[in-house]
N, C-alpha and C positions, 0 to 999 in steps of 0.2 A: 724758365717761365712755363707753366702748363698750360694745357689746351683752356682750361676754363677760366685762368687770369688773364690769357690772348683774348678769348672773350668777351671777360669782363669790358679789357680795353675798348675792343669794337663799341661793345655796346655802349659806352660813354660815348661814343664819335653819334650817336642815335641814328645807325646806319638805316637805310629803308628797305633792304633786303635781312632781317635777324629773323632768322627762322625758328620755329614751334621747336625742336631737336636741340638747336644753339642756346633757346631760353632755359629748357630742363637741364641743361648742361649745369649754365652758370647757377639757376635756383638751388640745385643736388649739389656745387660746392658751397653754397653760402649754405647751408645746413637746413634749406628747405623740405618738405616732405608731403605727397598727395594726399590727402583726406579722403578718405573712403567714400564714396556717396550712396547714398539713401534708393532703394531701387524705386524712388518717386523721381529720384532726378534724373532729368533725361536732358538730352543737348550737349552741346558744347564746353559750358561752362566748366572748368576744372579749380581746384580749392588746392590750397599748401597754406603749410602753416610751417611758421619761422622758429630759431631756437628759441628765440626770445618770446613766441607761445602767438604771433603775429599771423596772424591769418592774410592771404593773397587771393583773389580769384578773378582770374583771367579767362578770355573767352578762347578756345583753341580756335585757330585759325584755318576754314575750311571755304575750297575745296583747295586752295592752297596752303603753303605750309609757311608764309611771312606774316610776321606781326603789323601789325595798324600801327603809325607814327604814336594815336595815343596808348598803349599796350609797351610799346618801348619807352614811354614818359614813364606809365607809374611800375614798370618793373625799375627803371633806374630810382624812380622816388622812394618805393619799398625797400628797396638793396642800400641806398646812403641810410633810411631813417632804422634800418638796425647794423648797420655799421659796416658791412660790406663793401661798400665802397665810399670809400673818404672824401668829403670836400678836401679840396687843395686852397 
């Protein structure tokens, strides 16, 4: 199993500790990718866009580096609704 299927798992448990590092992980294996941004946008926010042509944008987490319990709801909701991670 690789580090970013380990991950995945974690991240289904919707730990309270999934860090900024741990989410690029798993987005860069589910075949996610950053969007460039506009040198109007400024802040936190960051954009990917999925294989399936699905756009994401989360807000990076600062000045630490763990996600918001809601930030681990819709990366898990984003990852099942293009098929990365399966309902059981």
């Amino acid at each position: 199993m690789s580090k970013a299927d380990k991950l995945l798992r974690r991240l289904e448990s919707r730990p309270k500790d999934f860090t900024w590092d741990e989410a690029l992980t798993v987005l860069k294996h589910c075949g996610f990718h950053p969007v460039a941004t506009s040198s109007k946008s400024t802040g936190s926010h960051r954009k990917f866009i999925g294989p399936d042509g699905r756009y994401l944008q989360i807000s990076q987490p600062h000045p630490e580096n763990i996600l918001k319990p809601y930030q681990v709801k819709d990366l898990l909701d984003i990852l099942r609704e293009t098929g990365c991670i399966r309902e059981e």
